[in-house]
C-alpha positions as a Markdown table, in Angstrom:
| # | Residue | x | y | z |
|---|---|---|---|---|
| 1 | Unk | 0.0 | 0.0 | 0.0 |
| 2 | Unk | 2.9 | 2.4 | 0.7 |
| 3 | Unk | 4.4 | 1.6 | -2.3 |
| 4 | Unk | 1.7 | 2.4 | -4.5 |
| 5 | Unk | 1.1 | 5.9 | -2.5 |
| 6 | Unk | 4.7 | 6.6 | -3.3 |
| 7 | Unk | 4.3 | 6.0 | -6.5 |
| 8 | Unk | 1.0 | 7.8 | -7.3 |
| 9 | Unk | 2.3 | 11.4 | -7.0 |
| 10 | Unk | 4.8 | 10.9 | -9.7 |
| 11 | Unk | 2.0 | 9.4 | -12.8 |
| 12 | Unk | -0.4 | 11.6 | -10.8 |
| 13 | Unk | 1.3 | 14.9 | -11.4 |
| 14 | Unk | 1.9 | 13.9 | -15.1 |
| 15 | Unk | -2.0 | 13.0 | -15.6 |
| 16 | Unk | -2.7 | 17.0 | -14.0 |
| 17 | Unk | -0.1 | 19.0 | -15.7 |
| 18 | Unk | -2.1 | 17.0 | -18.8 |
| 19 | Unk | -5.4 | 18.1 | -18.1 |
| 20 | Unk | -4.7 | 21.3 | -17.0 |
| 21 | Unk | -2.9 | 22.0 | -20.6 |
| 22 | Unk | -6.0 | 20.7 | -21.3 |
| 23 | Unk | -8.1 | 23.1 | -19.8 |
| 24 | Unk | -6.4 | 26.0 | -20.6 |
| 25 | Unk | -6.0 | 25.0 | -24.4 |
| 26 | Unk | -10.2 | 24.7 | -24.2 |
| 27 | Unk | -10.0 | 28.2 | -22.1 |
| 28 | Unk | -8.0 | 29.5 | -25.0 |
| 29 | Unk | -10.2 | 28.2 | -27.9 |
| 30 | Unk | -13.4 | 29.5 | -26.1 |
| 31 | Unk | -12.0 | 32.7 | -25.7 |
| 32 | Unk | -11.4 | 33.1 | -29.3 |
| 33 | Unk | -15.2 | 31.5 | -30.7 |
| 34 | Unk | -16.4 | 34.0 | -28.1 |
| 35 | Unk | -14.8 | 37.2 | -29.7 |
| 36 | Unk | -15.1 | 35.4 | -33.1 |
| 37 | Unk | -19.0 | 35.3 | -32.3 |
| 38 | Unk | -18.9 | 39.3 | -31.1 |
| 39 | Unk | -16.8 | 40.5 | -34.0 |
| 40 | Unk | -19.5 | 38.2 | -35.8 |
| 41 | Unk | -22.1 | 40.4 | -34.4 |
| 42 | Unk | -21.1 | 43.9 | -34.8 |
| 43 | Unk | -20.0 | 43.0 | -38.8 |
| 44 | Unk | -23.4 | 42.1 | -39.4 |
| 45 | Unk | -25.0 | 45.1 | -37.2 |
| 46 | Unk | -22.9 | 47.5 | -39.1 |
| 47 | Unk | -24.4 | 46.0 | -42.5 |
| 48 | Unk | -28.1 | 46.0 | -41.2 |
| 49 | Unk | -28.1 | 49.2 | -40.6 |
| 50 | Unk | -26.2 | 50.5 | -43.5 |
| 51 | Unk | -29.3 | 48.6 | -45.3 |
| 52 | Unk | -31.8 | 50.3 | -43.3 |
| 53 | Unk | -30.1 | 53.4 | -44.0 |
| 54 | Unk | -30.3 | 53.5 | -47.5 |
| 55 | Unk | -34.2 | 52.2 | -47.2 |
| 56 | Unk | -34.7 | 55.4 | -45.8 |
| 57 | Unk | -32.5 | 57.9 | -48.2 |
| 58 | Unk | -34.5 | 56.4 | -51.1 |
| 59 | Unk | -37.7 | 56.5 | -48.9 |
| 60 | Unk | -36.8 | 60.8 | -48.7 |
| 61 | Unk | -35.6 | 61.1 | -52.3 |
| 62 | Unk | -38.5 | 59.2 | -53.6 |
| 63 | Unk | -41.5 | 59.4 | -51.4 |
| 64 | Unk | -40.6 | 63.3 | -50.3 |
| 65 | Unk | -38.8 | 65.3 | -52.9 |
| 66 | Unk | -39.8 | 63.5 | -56.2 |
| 67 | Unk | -43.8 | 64.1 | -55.2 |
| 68 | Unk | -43.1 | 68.0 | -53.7 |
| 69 | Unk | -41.3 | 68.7 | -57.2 |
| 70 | Unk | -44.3 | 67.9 | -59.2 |
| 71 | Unk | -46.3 | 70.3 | -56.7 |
| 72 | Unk | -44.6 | 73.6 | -57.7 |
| 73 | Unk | -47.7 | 75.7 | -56.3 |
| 74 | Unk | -47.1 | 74.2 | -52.6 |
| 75 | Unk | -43.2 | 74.5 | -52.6 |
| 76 | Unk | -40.3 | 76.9 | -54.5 |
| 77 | Unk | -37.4 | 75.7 | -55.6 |
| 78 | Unk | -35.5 | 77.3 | -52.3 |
| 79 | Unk | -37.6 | 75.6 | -49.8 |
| 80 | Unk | -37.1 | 72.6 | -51.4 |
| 81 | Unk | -33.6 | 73.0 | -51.1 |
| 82 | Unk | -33.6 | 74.5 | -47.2 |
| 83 | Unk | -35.5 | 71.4 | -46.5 |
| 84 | Unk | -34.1 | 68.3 | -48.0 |
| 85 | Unk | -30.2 | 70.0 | -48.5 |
| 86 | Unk | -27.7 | 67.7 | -50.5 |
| 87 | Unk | -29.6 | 64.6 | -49.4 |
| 88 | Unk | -29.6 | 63.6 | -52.8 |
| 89 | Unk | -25.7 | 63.9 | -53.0 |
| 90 | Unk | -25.4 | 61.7 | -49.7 |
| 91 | Unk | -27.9 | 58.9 | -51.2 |
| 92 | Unk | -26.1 | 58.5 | -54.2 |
| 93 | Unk | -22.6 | 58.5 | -52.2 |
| 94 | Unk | -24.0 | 56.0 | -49.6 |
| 95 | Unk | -25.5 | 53.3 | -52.5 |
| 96 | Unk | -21.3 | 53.5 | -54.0 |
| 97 | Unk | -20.3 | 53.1 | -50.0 |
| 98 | Unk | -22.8 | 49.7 | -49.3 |
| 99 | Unk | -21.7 | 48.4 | -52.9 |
| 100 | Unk | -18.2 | 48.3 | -52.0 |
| 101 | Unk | -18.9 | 47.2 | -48.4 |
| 102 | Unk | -21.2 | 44.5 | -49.3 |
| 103 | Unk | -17.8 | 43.0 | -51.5 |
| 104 | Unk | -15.9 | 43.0 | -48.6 |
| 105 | Unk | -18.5 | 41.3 | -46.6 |
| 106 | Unk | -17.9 | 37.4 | -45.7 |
| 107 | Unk | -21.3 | 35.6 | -45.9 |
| 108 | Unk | -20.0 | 32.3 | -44.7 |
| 109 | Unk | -17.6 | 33.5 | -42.0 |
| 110 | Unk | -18.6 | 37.3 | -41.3 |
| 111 | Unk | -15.7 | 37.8 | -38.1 |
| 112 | Unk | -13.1 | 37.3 | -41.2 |
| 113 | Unk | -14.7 | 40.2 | -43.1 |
| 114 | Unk | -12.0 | 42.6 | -43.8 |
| 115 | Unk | -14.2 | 46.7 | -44.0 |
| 116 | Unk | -11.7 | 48.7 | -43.2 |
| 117 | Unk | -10.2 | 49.2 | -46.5 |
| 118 | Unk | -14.2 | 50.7 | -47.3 |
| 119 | Unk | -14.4 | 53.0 | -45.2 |
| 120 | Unk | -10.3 | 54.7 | -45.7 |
| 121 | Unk | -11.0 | 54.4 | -49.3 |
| 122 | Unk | -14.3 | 56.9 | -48.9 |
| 123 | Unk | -13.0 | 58.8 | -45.9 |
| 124 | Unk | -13.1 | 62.1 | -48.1 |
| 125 | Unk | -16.7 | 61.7 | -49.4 |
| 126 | Unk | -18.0 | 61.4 | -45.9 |
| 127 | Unk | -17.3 | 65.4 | -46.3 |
| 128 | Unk | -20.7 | 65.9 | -48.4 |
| 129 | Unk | -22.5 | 65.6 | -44.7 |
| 130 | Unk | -20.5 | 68.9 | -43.5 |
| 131 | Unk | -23.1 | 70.4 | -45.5 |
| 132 | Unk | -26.1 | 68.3 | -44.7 |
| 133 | Unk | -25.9 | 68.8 | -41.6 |
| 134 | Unk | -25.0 | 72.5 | -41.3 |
| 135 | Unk | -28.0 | 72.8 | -43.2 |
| 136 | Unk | -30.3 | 70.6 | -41.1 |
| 137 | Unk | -31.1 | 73.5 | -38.7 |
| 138 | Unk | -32.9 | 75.8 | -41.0 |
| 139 | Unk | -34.6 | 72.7 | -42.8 |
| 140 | Unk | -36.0 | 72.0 | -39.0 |
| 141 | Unk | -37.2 | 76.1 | -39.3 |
| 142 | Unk | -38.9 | 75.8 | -42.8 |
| 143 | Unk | -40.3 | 72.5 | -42.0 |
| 144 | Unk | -41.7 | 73.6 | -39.0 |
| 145 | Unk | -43.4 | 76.6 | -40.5 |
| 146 | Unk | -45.4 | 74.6 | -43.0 |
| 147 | Unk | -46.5 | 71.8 | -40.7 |
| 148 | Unk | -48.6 | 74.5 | -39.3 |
| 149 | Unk | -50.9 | 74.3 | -42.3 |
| 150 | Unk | -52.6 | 71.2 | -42.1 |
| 151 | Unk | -52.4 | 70.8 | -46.4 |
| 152 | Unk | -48.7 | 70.6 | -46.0 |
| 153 | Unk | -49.3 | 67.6 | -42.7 |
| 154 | Unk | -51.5 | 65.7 | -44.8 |
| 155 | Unk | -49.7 | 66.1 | -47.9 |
| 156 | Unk | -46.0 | 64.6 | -46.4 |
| 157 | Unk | -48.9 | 61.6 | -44.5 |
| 158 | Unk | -49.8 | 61.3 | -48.1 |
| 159 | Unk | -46.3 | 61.1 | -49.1 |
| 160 | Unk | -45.1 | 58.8 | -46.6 |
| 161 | Unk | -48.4 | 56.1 | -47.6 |
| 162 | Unk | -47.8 | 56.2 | -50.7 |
| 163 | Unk | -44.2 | 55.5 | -50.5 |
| 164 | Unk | -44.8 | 52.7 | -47.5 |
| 165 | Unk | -42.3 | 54.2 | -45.6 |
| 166 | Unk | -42.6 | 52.6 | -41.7 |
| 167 | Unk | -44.2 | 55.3 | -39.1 |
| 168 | Unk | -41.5 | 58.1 | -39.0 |
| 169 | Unk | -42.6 | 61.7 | -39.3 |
| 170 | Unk | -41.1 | 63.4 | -42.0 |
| 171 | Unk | -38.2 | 65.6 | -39.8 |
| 172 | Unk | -37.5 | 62.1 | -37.7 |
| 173 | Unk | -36.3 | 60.7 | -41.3 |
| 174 | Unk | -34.1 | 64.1 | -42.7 |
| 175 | Unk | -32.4 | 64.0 | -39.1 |
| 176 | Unk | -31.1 | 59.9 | -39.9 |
| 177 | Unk | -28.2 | 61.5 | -41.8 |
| 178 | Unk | -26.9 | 63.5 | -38.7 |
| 179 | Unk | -27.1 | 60.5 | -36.5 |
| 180 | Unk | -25.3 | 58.4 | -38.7 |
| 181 | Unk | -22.1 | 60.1 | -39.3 |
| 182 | Unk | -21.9 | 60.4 | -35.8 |
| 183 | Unk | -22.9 | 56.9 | -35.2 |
| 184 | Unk | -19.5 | 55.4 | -37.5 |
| 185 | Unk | -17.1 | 56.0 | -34.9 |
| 186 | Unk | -18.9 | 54.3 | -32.3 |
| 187 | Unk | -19.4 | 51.2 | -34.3 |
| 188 | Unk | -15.3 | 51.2 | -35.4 |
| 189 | Unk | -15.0 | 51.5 | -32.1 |
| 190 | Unk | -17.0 | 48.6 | -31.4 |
| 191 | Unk | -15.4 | 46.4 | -33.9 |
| 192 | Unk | -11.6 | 47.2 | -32.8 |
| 193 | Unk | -12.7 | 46.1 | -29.4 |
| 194 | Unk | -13.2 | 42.5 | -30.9 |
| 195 | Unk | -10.8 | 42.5 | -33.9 |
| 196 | Unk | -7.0 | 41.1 | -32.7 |
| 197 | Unk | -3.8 | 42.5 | -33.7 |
| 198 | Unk | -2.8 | 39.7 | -35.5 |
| 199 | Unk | -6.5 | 39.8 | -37.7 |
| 200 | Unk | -5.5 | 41.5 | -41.1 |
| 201 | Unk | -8.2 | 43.8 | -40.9 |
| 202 | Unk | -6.7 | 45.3 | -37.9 |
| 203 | Unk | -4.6 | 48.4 | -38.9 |
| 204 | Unk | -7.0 | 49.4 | -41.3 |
| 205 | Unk | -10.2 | 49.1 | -38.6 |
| 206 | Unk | -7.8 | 50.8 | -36.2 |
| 207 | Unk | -7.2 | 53.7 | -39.2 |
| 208 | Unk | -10.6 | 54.0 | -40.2 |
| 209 | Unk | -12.2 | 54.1 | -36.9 |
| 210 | Unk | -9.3 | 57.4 | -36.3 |
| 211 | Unk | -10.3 | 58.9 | -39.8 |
| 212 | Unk | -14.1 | 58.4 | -39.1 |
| 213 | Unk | -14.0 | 60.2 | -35.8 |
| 214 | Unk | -11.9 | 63.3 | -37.4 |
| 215 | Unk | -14.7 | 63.0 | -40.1 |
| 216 | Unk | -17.7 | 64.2 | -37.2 |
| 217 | Unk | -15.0 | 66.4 | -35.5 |
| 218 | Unk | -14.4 | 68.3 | -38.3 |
| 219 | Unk | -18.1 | 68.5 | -39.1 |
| 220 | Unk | -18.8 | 69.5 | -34.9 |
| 221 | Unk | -16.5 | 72.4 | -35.7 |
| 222 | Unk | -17.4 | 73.7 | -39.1 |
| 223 | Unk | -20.7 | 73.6 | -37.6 |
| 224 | Unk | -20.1 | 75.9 | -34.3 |
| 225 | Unk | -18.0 | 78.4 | -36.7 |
| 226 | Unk | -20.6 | 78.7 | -38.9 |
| 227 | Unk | -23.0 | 79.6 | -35.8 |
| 228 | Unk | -20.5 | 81.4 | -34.6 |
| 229 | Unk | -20.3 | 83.7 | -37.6 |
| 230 | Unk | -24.5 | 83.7 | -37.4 |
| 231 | Unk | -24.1 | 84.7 | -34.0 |
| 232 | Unk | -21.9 | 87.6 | -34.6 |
| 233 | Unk | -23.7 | 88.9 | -38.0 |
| 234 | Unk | -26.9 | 88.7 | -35.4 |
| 235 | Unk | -25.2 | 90.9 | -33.0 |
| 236 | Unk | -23.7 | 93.6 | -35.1 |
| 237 | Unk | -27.4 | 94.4 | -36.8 |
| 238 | Unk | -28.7 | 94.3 | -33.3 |
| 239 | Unk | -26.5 | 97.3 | -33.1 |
| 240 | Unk | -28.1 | 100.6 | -33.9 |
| 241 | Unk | -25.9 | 103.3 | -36.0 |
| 242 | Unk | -23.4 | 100.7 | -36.5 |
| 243 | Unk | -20.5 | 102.8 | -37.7 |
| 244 | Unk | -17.0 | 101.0 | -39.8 |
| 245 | Unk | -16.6 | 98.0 | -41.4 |
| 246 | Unk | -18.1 | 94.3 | -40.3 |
| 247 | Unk | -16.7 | 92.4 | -37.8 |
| 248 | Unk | -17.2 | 89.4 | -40.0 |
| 249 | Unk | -14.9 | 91.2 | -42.5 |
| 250 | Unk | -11.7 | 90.1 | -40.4 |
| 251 | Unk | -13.0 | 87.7 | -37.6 |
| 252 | Unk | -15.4 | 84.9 | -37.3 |
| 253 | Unk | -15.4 | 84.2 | -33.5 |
| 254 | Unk | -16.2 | 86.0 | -30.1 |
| 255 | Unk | -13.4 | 85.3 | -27.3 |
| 256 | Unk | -15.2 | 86.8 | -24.7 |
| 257 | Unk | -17.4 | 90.1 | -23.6 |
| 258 | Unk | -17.0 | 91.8 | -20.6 |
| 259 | Unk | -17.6 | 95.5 | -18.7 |
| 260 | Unk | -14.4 | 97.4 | -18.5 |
| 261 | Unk | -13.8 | 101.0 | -17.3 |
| 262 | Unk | -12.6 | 103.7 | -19.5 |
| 263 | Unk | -10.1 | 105.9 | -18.1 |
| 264 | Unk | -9.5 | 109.4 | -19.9 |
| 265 | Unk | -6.9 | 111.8 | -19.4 |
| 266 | Unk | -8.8 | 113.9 | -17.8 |
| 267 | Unk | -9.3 | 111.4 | -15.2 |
| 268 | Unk | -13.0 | 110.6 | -16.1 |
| 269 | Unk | -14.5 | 107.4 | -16.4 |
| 270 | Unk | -16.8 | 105.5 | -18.5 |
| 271 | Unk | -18.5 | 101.8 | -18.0 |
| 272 | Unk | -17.9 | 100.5 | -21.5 |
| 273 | Unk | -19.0 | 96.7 | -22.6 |
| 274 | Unk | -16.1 | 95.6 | -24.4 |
| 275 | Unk | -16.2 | 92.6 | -27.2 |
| 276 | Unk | -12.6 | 90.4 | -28.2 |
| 277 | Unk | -13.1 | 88.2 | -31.5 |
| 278 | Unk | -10.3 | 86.3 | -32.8 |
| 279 | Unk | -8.5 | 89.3 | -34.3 |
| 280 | Unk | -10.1 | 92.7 | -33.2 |
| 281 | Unk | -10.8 | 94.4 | -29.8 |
């Protein structure tokens, strides 16, 4: 009996060290299905909804602006434009965008889909939505200003019917293009959380997901300069007997406003509200 228990650790340890290889070769594996599965998941969100999406461009160019074009006596030519923008111009660059994604889309084994390359490749047409959605303010304004009349509420209703386009009102489909640019980023983001450094999409996910997020920056800021200037031009009519030239002629942004005390030489004072843009006092 002693000799057996002497013996045991010895073929013992060898049957453990075994096993627990073992188990941490099955630890491994899972691991990798598991992130496999996730990268698996996000791939085939990311297409879904670039479906969806174009549904709905075609739904607006269409259902919306092909019917109010053949009403001339219910909308100009400038409202038209106000409300719908370059929508038009984003439709047709989104249809080229899906085309080439959906080629770099692996039906049998989607977590081996390489989109990275897509999305570098058309990282300067995302651009067109700098003016979209610049835009997208004063199409809310105009909008607005007709849905007071119920002809033009029952006329988009009509639209929207016709078209079978799912149970959106009108401005809850021409905001869709101002969510999704900002929406990229996050799903990039998303997908580098699951994609390894040794996948071969890797660098270019890790690129794209960098280039998409200067994309909405760059739009962010455009579009706070161009309020910015608004602001500004606002301010200076405001002012009566506006005397020299516009502000806007050398700056486009206010720094800060503040009271200050004017001191002559004299020795008198006067309370004066002082404004500093970004290159005159």
């Amino acid at each position: 009996l002693r000799v057996n228990q002497e013996e045991v650790p010895e073929n013992c340890s060898n049957i453990q060290d075994e096993e627990q290889d073992s188990d941490i070769r099955k630890h491994r594996q899972k691991i990798a299905e598991n992130r496999d599965q996730m990268r698996t998941n996000v791939i085939q969100e990311i297409m879904k909804t670039e479906r969806v999406y174009i549904k709905h461009l075609k739904d607006i160019c269409e259902g919306y602006i092909r019917q109010c074009r053949k009403h001339t006596g219910m909308f100009t030519t400038a409202q038209l434009s106000t409300i719908f923008g370059n929508i038009e111009d984003i439709y047709k660059f989104q249809r080229k965008f899906l085309k080439d994604l959906e080629k770099q889309y692996n039906k049998e084994e989607p977590h081996l889909s390489e989109i990275g390359s897509c999305f570098l490749q058309h990282v300067e047409g995302f651009a067109i939505y700098s003016e979209y959605c610049n835009n997208h303010p004063s199409a809310c304004i105009e909008l607005s200003k007709l849905m007071k009349q119920g002809k033009y509420r029952h006329f988009f209703e009509a639209c929207r019917l016709l078209q079978q386009m799912i149970d959106i009102a009108i401005d809850g489909f021409l905001l869709t293009p101002v969510q999704k640019i900002c929406k990229y980023p996050l799903q990039l983001a998303e997908l580098l959380k699951y994609t390894t450094q040794e996948h071969s999409d890797y660098n270019n996910i890790k690129a794209a997901y960098e280039a998409m997020k200067n994309v909405a920056c760059l739009i962010n800021e455009r579009k706070r300069r161009l309020e910015s200037i608004d602001k500004i031009a606002r301010w200076q009519v405001s002012i009566v007997d506006w005397e020299g030239p516009d502000v806007l002629a050398r700056s486009s942004e206010l720094i800060h406003s503040g009271e200050l005390t004017k001191i002559s030489k004299q020795g008198k004072s006067q309370q004066r509200t002082f404004f500093l843009f970004d290159h005159q006092l």
